[in-house]
C-alpha positions in Angstrom: 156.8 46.3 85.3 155.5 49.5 84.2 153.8 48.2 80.9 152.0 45.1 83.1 150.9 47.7 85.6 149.6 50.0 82.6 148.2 47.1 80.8 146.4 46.0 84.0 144.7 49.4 84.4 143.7 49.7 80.8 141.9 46.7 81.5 140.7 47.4 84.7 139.2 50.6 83.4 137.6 48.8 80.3 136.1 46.3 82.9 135.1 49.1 84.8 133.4 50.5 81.8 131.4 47.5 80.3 130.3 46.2 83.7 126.7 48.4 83.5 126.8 47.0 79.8 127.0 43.5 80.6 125.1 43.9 83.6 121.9 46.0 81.5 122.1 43.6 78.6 119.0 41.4 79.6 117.0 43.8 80.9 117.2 47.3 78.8 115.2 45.5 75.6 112.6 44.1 77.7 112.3 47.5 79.7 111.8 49.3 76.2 109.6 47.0 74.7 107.3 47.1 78.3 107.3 51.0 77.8 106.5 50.9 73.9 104.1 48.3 74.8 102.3 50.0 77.5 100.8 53.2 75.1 102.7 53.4 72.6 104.1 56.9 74.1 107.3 57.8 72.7 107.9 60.5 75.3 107.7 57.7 78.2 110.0 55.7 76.4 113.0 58.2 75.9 112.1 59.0 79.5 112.7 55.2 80.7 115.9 54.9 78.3 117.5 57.9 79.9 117.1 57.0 82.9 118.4 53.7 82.7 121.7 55.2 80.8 121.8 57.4 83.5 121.8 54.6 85.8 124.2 52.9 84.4 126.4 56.0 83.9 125.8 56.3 87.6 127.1 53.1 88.4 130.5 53.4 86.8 131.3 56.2 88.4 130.0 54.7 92.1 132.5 52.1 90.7 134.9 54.8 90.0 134.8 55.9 93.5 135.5 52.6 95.2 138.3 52.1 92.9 139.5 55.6 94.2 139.8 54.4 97.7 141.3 51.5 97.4 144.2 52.9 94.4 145.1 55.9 97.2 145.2 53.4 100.2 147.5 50.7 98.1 149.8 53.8 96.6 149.8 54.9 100.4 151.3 51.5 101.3 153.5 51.2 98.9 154.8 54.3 100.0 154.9 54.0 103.1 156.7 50.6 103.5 159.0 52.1 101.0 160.2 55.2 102.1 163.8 54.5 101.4 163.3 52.9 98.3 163.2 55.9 95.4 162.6 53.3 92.5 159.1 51.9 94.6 158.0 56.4 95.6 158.7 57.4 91.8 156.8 54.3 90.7 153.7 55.0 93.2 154.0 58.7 91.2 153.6 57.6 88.2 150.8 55.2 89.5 148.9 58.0 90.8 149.2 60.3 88.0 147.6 58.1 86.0 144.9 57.5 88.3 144.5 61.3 88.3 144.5 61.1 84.3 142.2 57.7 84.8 139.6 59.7 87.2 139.5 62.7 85.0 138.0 60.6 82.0 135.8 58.6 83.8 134.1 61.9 85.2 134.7 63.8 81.9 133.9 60.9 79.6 130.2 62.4 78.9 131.2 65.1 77.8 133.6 64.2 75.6 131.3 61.1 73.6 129.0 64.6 73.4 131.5 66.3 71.9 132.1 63.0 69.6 128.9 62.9 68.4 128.6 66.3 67.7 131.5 66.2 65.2 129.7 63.8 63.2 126.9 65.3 63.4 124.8 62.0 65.4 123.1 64.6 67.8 
């Protein structure tokens, strides 16, 4: 039970994660070619791709949010129609420590591609 439930938030997370990707796909190489098109600017173009990264870097964690809610409101139930039930309390634990651990890279998950990049020396 506890490697489905893991396996199931790995893969909600990765969903989570590629949804701007999937989303953007169509649009960001139109958008930059419209902005090189425009005046050739170079300036206006980083402009309008970091905006749209920050967009969809915005987005996930919007998503992350939502997914906040509802994870504490199911763990609350699980609780609570299991208060005698020790196995179902420590499981709803473990569940929301690693929504804690989940949380923490999704919010901290800039910085640490940064950090990435700047061990190999791509920034």
């Amino acid at each position: 039970m506890k490697k489905t439930l893991l396996i199931l938030l790995v893969i909600l997370i990765t969903a989570a994660l590629l949804t701007p990707v999937v989303l953007a796909d169509e649009t960001v190489g139109d958008r930059l070619r419209d902005a090189a098109s425009d005046n050739g600017d170079s300036e206006d173009l980083e402009n309008k791709t970091d905006r749209m990264v920050t967009n969809a870097v915005d987005f996930v964690r919007d998503l992350a949010k939502l997914g906040a809610v509802v994870f504490i409101i199911w763990s609350g139930i699980i609780i609570w129609f299991n208060g005698r039930n020790a196995q179902a309390i420590a499981q709803a634990r473990v569940q929301l420590l690693l929504f804690v651990v989940a949380m923490f890279l999704i919010y901290s998950a800039e910085s640490i591609v940064a950090k990435v990049f700047q061990l190999f020396g791509w920034v």
